[in-house]
C-alpha positions as CSV (number, residue, x, y, z in Angstrom):
1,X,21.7,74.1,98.2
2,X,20.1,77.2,98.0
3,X,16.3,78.0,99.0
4,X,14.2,80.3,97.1
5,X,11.0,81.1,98.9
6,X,8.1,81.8,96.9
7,X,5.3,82.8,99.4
8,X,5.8,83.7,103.5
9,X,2.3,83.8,105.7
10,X,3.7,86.6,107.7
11,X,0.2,87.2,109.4
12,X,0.5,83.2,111.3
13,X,3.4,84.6,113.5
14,X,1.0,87.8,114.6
15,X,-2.0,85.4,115.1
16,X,-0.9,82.3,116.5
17,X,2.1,81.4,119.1
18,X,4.2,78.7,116.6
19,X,4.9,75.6,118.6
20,X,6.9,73.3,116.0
21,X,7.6,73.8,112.4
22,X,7.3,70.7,109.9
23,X,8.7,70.4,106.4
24,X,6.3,68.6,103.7
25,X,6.4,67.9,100.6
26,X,3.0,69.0,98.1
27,X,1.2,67.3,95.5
28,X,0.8,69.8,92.7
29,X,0.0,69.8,89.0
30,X,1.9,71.3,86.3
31,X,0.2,74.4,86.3
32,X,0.8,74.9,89.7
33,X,4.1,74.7,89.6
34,X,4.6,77.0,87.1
35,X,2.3,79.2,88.8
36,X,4.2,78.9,91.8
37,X,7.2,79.2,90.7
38,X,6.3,82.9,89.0
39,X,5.4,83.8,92.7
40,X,1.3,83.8,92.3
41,X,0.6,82.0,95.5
42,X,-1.0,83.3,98.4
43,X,-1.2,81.6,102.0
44,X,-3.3,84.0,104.0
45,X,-6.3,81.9,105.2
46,X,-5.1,78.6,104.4
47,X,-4.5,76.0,107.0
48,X,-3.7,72.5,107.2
49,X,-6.4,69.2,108.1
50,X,-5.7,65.9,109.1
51,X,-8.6,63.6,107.2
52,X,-8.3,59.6,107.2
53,X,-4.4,59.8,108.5
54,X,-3.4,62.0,105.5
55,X,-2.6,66.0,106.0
56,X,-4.0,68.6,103.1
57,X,-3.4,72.3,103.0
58,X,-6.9,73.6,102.3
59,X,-7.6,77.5,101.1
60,X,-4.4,77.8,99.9
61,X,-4.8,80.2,96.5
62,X,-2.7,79.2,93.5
63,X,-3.5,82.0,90.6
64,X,-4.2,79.8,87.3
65,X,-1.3,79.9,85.3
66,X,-1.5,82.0,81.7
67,X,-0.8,79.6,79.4
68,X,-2.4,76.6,81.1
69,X,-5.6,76.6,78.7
70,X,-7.9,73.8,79.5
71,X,-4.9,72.0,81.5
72,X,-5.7,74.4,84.5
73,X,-6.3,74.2,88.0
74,X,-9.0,74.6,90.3
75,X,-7.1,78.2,92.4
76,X,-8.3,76.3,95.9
77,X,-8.3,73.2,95.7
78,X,-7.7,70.8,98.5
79,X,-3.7,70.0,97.9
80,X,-2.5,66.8,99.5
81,X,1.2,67.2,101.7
82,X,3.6,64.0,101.7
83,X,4.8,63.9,105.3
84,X,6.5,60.7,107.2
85,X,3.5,58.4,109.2
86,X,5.5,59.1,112.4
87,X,5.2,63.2,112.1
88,X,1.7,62.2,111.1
89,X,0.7,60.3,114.1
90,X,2.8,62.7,116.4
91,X,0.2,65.7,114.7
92,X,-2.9,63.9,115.4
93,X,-2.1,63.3,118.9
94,X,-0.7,67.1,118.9
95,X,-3.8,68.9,117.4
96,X,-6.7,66.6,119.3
97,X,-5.1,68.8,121.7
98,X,-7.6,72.1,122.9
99,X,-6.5,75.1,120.5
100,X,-3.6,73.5,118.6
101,X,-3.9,74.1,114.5
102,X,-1.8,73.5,111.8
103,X,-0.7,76.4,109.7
104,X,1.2,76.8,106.4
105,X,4.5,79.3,107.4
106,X,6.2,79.5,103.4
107,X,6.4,77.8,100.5
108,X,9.7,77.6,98.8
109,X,11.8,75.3,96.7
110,X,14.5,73.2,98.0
111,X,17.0,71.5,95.5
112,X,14.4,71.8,92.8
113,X,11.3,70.1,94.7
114,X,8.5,72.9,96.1
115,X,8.1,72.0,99.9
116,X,5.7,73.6,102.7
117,X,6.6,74.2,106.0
118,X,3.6,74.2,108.3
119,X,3.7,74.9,111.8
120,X,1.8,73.8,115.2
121,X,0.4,76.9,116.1
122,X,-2.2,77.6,119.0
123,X,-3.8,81.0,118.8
124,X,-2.8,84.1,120.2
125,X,-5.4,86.2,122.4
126,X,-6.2,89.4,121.8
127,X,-4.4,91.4,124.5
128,X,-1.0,88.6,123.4
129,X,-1.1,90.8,120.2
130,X,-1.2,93.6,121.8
131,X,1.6,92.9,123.8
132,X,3.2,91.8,121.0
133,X,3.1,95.2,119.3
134,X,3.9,96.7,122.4
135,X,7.2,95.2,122.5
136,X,7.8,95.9,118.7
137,X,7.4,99.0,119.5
138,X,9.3,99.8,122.3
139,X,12.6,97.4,120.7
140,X,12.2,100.0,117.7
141,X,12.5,103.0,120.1
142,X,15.8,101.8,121.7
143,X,16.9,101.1,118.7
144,X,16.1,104.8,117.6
145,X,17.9,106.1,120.4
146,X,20.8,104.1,120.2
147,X,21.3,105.5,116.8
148,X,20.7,108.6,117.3
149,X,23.7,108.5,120.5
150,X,25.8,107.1,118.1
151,X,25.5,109.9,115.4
152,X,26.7,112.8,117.8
């Protein structure tokens, strides 16, 4: 089936070092589907909690939808994700762990159910990013030049 992928936290792969990636299912409303689903969701500061053996996604902005009226949401609300208790214990264990947090990757829809992925990430340094962007950088020059030897 195909995947459509409604929001991407591009910023978690230039902060953190991802470990694992985890697929979950979310507990939304209507609104929020139907906000999702017109691509006004935004997953820059959100991260994921483990509270009482259950996961939420906390800070995680969904814009109220337009026609929602009195039916709408709160935009960031603590959102429950339906995980297996296995990849739930294995988590706990993982994140008691020094520097280890869980962080939502993208939001997408798979065979008409909306699903997070959320990674085990531990947190990049400073001088990691820089080194980071130093090898962006120098990937895009050879890159450059092999074009350019391939023109002439």
């Amino acid at each position: 089936m195909e995947e459509k992928i409604f929001a991407k936290n591009r910023k978690a792969y230039h902060d953190y070092h991802i470990e694992e990636t985890y697929e979950a299912g979310i507990v939304l409303t209507g609104t929020e589907v139907k906000s999702i689903r017109s691509g006004r969701i935004n997953l820059k500061d959100s991260y994921a909690r483990i509270e009482n053996s259950e996961v939420f996604v906390l800070n995680m902005h969904i814009s109220p939808y337009e026609q929602g009226n009195r039916f709408n949401h709160e935009p960031l609300r603590k959102r429950k994700l339906l995980m297996h208790r296995r990849e739930i214990s294995r988590l706990i264990g993982l994140t008691r762990e020094k520097g280890y947090t869980l962080i939502p990757t993208q939001v997408y829809a798979q065979q008409g159910l909306i699903k997070i992925e959320i990674a085990l990430a531990r947190g990049k340094r400073q001088y990691d990013k820089r080194e980071a962007l130093a090898e962006k950088e120098a990937k895009r020059e050879v890159e450059r030049a092999f074009k350019e030897k391939n023109q002439y």
